[in-house]
C-alpha positions as a Markdown table, in Angstrom:
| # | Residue | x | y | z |
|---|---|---|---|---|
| 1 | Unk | 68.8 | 62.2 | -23.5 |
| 2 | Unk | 66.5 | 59.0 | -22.9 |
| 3 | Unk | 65.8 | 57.7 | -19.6 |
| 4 | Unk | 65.4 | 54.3 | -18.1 |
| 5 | Unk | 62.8 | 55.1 | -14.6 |
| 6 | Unk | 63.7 | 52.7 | -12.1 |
| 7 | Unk | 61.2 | 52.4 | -9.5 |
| 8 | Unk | 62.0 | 50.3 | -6.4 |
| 9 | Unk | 59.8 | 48.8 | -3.7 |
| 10 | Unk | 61.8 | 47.0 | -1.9 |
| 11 | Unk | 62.3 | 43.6 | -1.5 |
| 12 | Unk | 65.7 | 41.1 | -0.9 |
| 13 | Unk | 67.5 | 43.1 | -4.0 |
| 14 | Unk | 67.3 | 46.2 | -1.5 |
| 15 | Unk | 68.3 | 44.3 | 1.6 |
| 16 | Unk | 71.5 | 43.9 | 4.0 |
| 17 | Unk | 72.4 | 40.5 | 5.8 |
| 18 | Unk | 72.3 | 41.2 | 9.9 |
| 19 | Unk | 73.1 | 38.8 | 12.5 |
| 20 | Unk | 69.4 | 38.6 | 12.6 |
| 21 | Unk | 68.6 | 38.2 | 9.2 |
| 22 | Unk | 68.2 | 40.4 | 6.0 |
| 23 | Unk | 67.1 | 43.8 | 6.8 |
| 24 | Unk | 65.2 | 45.6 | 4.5 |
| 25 | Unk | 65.7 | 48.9 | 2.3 |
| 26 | Unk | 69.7 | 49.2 | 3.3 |
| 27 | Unk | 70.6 | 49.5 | -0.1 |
| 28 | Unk | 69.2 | 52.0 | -2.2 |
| 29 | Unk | 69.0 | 50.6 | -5.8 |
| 30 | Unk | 71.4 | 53.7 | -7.1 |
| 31 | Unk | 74.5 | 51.8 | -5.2 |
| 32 | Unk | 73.4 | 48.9 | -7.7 |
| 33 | Unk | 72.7 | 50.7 | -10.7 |
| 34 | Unk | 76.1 | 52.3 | -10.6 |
| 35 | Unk | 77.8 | 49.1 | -11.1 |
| 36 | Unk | 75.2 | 48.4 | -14.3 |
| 37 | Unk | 76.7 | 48.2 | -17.9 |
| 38 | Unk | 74.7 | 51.2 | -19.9 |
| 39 | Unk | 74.2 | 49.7 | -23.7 |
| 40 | Unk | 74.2 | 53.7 | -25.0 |
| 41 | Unk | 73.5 | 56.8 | -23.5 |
| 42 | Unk | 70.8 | 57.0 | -20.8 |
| 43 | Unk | 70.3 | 58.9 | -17.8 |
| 44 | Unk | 68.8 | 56.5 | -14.8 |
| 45 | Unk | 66.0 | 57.8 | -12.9 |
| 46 | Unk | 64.9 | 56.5 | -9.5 |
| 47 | Unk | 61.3 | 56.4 | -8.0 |
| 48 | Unk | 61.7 | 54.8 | -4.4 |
| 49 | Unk | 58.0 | 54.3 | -4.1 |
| 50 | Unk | 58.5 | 51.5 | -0.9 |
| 51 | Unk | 61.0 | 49.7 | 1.1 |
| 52 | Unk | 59.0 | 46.8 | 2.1 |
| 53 | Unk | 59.0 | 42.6 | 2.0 |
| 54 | Unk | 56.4 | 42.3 | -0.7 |
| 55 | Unk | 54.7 | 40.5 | 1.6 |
| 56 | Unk | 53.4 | 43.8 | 2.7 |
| 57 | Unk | 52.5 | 45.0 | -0.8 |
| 58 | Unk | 49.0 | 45.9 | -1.1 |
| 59 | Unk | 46.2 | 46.6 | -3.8 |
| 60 | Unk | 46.2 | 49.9 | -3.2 |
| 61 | Unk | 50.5 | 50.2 | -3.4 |
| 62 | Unk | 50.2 | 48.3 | -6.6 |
| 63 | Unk | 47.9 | 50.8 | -7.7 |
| 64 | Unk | 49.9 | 53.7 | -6.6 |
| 65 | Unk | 53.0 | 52.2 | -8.9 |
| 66 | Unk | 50.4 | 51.6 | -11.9 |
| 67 | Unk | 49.6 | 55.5 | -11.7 |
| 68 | Unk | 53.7 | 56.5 | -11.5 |
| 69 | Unk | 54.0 | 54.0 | -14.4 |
| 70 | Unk | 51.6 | 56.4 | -16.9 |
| 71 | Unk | 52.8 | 59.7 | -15.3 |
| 72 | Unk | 56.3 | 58.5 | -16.5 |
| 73 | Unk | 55.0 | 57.4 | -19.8 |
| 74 | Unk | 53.6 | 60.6 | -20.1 |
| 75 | Unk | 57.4 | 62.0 | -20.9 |
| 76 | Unk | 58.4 | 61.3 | -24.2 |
| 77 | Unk | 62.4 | 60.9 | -23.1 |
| 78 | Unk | 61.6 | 57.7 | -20.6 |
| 79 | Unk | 62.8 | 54.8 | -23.1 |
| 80 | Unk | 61.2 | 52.1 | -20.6 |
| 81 | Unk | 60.3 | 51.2 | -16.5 |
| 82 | Unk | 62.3 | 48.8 | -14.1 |
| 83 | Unk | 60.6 | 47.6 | -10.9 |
| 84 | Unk | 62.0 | 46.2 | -8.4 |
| 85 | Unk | 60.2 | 43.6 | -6.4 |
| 86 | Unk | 60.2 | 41.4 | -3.8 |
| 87 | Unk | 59.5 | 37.4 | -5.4 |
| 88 | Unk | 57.0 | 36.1 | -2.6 |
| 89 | Unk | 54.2 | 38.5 | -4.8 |
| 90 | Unk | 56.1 | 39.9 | -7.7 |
| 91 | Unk | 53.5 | 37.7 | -9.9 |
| 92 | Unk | 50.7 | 39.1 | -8.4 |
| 93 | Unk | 51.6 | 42.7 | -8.6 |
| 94 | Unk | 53.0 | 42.1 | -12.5 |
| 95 | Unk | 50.1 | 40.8 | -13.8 |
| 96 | Unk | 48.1 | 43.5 | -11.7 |
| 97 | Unk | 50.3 | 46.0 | -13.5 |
| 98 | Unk | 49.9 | 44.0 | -16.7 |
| 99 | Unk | 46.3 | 44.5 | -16.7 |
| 100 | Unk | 46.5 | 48.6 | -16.2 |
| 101 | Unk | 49.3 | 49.0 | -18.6 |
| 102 | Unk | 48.5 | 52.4 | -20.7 |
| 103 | Unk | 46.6 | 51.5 | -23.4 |
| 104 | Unk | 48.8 | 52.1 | -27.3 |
| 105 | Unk | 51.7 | 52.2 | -25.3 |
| 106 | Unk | 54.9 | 50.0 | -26.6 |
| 107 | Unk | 57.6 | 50.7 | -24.4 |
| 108 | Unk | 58.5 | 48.0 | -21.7 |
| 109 | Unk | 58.0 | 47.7 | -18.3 |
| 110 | Unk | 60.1 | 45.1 | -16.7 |
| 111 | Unk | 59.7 | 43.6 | -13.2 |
| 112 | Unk | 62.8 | 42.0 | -11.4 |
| 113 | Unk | 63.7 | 41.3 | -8.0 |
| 114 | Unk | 66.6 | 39.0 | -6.5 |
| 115 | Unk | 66.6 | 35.5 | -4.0 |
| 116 | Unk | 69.8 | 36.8 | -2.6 |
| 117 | Unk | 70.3 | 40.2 | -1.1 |
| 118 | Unk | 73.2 | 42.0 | -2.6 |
| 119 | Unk | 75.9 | 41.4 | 0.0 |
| 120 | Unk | 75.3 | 37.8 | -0.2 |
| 121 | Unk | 77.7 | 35.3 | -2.2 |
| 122 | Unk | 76.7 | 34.7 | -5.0 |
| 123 | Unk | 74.2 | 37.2 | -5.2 |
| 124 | Unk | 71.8 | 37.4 | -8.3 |
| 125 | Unk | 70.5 | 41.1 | -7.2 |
| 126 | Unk | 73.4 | 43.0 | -9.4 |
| 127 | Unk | 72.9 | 40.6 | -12.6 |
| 128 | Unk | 69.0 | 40.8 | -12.8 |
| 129 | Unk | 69.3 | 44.6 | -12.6 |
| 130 | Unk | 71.2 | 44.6 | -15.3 |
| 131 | Unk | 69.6 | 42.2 | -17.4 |
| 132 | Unk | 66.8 | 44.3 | -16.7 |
| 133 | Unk | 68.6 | 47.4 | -18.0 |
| 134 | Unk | 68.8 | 45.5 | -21.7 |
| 135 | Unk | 65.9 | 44.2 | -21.8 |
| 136 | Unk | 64.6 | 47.9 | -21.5 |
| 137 | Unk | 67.8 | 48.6 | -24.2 |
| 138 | Unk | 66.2 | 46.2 | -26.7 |
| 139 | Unk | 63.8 | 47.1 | -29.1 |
| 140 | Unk | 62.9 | 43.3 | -29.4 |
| 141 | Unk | 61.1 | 44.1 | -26.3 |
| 142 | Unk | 58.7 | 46.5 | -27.6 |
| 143 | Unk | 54.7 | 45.8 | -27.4 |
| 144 | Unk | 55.2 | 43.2 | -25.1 |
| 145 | Unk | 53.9 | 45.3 | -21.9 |
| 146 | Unk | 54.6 | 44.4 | -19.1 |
| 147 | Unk | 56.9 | 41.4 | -18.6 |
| 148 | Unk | 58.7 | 39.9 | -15.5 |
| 149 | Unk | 62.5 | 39.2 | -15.9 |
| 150 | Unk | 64.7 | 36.6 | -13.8 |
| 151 | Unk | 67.6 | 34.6 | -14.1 |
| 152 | Unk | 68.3 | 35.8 | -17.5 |
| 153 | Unk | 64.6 | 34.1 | -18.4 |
| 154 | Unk | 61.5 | 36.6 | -20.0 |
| 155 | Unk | 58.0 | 35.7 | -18.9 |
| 156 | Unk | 54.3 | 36.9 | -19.6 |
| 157 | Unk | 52.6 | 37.8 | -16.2 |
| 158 | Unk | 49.6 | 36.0 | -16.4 |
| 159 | Unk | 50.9 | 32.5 | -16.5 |
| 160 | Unk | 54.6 | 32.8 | -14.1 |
| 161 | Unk | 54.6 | 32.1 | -11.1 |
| 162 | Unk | 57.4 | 31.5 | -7.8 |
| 163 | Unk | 58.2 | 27.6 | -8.0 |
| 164 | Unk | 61.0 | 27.8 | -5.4 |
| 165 | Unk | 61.3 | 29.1 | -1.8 |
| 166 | Unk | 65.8 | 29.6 | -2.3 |
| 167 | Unk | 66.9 | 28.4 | -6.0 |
| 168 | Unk | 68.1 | 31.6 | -8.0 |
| 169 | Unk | 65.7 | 29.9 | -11.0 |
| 170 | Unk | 62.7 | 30.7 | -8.9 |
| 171 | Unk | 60.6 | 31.4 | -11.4 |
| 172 | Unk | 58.7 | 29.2 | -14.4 |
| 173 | Unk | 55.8 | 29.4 | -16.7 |
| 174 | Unk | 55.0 | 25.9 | -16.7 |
| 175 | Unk | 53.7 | 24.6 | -19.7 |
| 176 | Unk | 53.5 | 27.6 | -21.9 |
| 177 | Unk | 57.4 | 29.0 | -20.9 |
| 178 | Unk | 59.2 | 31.4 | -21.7 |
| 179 | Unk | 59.2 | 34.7 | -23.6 |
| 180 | Unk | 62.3 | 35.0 | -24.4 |
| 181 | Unk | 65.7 | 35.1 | -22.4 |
| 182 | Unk | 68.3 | 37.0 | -22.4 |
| 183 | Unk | 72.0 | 36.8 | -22.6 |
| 184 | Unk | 75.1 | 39.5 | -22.7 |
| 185 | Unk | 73.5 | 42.2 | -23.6 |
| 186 | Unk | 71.2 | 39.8 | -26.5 |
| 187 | Unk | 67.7 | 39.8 | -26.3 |
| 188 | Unk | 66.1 | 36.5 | -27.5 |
| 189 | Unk | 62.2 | 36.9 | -28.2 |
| 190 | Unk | 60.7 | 33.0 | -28.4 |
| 191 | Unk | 57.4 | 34.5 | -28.5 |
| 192 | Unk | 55.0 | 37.1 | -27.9 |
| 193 | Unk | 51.9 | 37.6 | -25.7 |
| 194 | Unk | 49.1 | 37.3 | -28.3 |
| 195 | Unk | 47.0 | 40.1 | -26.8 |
| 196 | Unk | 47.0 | 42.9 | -24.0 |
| 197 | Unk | 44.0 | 43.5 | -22.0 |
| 198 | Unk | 43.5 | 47.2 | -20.8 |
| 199 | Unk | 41.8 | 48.4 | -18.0 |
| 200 | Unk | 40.7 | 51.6 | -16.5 |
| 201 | Unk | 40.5 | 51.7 | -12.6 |
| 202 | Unk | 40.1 | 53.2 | -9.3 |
| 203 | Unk | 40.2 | 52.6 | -6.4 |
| 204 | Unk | 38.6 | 51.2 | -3.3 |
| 205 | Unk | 39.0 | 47.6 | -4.2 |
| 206 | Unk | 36.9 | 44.7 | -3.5 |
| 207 | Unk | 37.6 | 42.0 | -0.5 |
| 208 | Unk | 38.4 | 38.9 | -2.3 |
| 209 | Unk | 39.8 | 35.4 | -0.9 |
| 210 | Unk | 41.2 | 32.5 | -1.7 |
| 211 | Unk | 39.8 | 28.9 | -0.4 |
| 212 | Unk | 41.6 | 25.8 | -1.8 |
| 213 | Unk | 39.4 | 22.4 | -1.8 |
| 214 | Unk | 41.1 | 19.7 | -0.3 |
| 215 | Unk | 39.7 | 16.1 | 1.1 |
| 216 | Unk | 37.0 | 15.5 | 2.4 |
| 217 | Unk | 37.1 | 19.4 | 3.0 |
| 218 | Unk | 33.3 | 21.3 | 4.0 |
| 219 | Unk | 33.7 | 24.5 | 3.0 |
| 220 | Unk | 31.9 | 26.2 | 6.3 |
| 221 | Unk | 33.9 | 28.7 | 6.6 |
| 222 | Unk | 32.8 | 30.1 | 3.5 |
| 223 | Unk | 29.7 | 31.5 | 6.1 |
| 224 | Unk | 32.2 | 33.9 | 7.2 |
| 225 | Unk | 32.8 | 35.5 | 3.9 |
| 226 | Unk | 29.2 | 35.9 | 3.5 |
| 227 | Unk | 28.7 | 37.8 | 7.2 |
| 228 | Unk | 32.2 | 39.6 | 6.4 |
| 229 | Unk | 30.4 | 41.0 | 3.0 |
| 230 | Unk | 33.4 | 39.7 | 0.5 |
| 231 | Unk | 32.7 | 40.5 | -2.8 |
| 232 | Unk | 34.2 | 37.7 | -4.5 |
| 233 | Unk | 36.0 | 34.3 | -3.7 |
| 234 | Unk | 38.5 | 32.0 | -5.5 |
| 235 | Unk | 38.2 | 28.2 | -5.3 |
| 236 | Unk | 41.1 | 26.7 | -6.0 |
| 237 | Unk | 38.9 | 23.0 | -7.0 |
| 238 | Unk | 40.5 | 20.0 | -7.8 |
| 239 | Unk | 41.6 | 18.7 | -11.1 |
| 240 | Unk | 38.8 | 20.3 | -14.2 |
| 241 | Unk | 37.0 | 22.4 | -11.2 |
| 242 | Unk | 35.2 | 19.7 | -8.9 |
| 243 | Unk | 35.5 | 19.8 | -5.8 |
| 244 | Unk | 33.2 | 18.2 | -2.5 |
| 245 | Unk | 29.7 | 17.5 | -2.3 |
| 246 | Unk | 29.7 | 19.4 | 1.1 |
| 247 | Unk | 31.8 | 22.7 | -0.2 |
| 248 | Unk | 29.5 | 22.5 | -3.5 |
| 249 | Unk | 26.9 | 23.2 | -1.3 |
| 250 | Unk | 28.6 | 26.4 | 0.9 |
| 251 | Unk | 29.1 | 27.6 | -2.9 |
| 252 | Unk | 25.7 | 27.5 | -4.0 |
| 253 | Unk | 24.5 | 29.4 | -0.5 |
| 254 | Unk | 27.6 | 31.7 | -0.9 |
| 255 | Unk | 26.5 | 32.8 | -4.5 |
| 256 | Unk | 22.8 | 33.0 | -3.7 |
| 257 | Unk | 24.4 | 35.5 | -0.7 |
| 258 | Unk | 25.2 | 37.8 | -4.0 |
| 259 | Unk | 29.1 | 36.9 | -3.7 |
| 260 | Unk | 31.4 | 36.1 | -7.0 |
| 261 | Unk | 32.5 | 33.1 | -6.9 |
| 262 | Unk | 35.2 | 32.1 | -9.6 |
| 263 | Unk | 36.4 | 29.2 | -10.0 |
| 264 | Unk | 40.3 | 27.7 | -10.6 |
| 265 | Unk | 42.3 | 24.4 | -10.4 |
| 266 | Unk | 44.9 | 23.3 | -8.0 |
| 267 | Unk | 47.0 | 21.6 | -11.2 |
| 268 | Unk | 49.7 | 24.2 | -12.4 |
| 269 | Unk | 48.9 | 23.5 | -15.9 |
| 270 | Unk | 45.8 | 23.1 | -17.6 |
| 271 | Unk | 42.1 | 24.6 | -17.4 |
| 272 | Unk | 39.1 | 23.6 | -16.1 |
| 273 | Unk | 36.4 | 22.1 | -17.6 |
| 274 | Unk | 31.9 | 20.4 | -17.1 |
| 275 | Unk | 33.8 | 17.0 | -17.6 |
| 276 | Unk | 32.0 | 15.6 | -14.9 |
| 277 | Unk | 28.0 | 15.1 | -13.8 |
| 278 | Unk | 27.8 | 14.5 | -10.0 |
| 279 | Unk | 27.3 | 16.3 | -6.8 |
| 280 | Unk | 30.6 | 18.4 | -6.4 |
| 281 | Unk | 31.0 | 19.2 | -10.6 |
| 282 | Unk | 32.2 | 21.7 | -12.4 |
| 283 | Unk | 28.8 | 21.7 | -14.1 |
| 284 | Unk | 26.8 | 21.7 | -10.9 |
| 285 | Unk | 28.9 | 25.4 | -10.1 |
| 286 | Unk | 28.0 | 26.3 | -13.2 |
| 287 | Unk | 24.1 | 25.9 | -12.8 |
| 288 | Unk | 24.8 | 27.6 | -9.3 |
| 289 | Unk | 26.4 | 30.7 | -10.9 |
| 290 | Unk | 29.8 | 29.6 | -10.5 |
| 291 | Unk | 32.2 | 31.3 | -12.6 |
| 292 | Unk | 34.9 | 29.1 | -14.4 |
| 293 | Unk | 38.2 | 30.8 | -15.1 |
| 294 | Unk | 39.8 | 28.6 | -17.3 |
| 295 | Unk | 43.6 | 28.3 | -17.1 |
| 296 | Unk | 43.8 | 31.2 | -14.9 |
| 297 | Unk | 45.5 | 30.2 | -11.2 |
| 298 | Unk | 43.7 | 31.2 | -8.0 |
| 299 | Unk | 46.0 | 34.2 | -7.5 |
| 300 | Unk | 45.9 | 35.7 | -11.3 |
| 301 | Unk | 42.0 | 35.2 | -10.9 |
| 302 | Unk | 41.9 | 36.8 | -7.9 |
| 303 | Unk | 44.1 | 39.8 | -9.3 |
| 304 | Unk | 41.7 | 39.8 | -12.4 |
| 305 | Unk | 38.8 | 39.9 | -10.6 |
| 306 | Unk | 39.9 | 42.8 | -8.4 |
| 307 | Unk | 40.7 | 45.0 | -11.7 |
| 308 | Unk | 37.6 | 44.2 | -13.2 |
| 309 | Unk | 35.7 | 45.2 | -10.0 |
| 310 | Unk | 38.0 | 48.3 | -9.5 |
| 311 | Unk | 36.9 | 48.8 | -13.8 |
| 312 | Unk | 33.4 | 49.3 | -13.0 |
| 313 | Unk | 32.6 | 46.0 | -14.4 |
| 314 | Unk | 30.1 | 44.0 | -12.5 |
| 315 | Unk | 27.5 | 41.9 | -14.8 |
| 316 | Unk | 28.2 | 38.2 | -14.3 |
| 317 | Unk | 28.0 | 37.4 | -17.7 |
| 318 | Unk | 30.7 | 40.2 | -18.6 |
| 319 | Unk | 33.0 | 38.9 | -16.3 |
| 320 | Unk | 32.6 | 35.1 | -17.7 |
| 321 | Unk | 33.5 | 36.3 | -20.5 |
| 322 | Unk | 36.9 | 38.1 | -19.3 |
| 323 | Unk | 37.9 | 35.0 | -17.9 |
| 324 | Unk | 37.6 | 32.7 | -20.8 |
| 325 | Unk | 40.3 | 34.5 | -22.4 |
């Protein structure tokens, strides 16, 4: 008999309304599994790997669920993988997962999650789970890796992302979409990530940060990373990748410290670009060592930088090249 592994980690689609608020990992995901509509024969198989707000997820949980992903891909009877997620970092931890998928595998692995806890009216915890289950059902859905479902919509991890705190549509892909969607049991395929990217890690992983550029903003702080020995940091620049003269400057001591630093935009669509010659540049980063990461947000750049670190990979040129994809 084929099996559908479910593996849960917690999140609002495993939580109960108290009079103080949601509580955590009060409903194990077999109470909502039992309700699901089974397209053919399957048996269900659960992995509770966590019960947490995925506020609390970590690189090294993430990393954890990657390794129970290719354990249960080792078995030959798992027809595909659900996890359940929390939203506030599902897209980090998908396109984590994404990156480590088993190499010339084609079965799916679908992440899902819910806005509303299960007990709540008008609760969307139930219907992504079992939109979830026919996804996994389709074979539309094969060679597509990993791939986040919500609200009946299909999405590549590398370019979703959370676009609302409470609306039950909380995710988008912006300007490149959807991937499909999916509707009574019918899987519609739009289109189809144009290439998987495999990766090979372990484990400790790199201290990387975030700083977003703002007005009239110094970058000082970046000093701290320095003393604190980060191995990398993600400026989220304005625009193409410019950002101010003063913070242009904290870069260029920050990479001469030996730190990565990679460079992203604060628009959600588009990529950055040397469109400009002055002080705070994207082309001035560039002669630094700055590292442009082309339409990649601050968080997927920080996820793909702490894989390729995690990989072994560590020539600057190497990784340039990684992010120009």
């Amino acid at each position: 008999m084929q099996q559908i592994h479910i593996i849960a980690t917690g999140g609002t689609i495993s939580a109960k309304q108290t009079e103080h608020g949601a509580k955590l990992g009060k409903t194990p995901i077999q109470n909502l599994a039992s309700k699901l509509d089974i397209p053919f024969s399957c048996e269900l198989v659960y992995h509770e790997i966590a019960a947490i707000d995925s506020s609390l997820m970590t690189f090294d949980l993430v990393y954890e669920i990657t390794e129970h992903v290719h354990k249960i891909f080792s078995n030959t009877a798992a027809l595909g993988i659900i996890i359940t997620h929390g939203t506030d970092t599902l897209e980090e931890s998908a396109y984590f997962l994404s990156l480590c998928y088993p190499e010339n595998e084609n079965r799916p692995v679908i992440v899902t999650g819910s806005q509303r806890s299960g007990d709540e009216l008008g609760s969307d915890a139930l219907s992504n789970l079992q939109h979830a289950v026919w996804t996994v059902c389709s074979e539309k859905i094969r060679n597509s890796g990993v791939t986040v479902l919500f609200n009946q919509a299909l999405f590549m991890p590398k370019y979703v992302h959370k676009s609302h705190t409470h609306f039950l549509q909380a995710f988008t892909a912006q300007y490149y979409g959807m991937l499909g969607t999916v509707d009574r049991g019918n899987v519609h395929i739009a289109q189809v990530p144009r290439e998987q990217e495999y990766f090979k890690i372990k484990p400790p992983f790199a201290n990387i940060d975030i700083y977003k550029a703002s007005l009239n903003c110094t970058g000082d702080i970046l000093g701290y990373y320095e003393k604190l020995k980060y191995q990398a940091i993600i400026i989220e620049a304005f625009g193409r990748g410019n950002v101010t003269e003063e913070l242009a400057k904290n870069i260029e001591k920050l990479i001469n410290s030996g730190c990565y630093v990679i460079i992203t935009s604060d628009c959600a669509n588009g990529g950055v670009a040397d469109c400009y010659d002055f002080s705070g540049g994207l082309g001035k980063l560039i002669r630094y060592g700055a590292i442009p990461a082309f339409d990649y947000s601050a968080k997927k750049a920080r996820i793909k930088m702490a894989v390729l670190l995690a990989s072994g990979i560590t020539d600057k040129q190497e990784i340039y090249g990684y992010f120009q994809n």
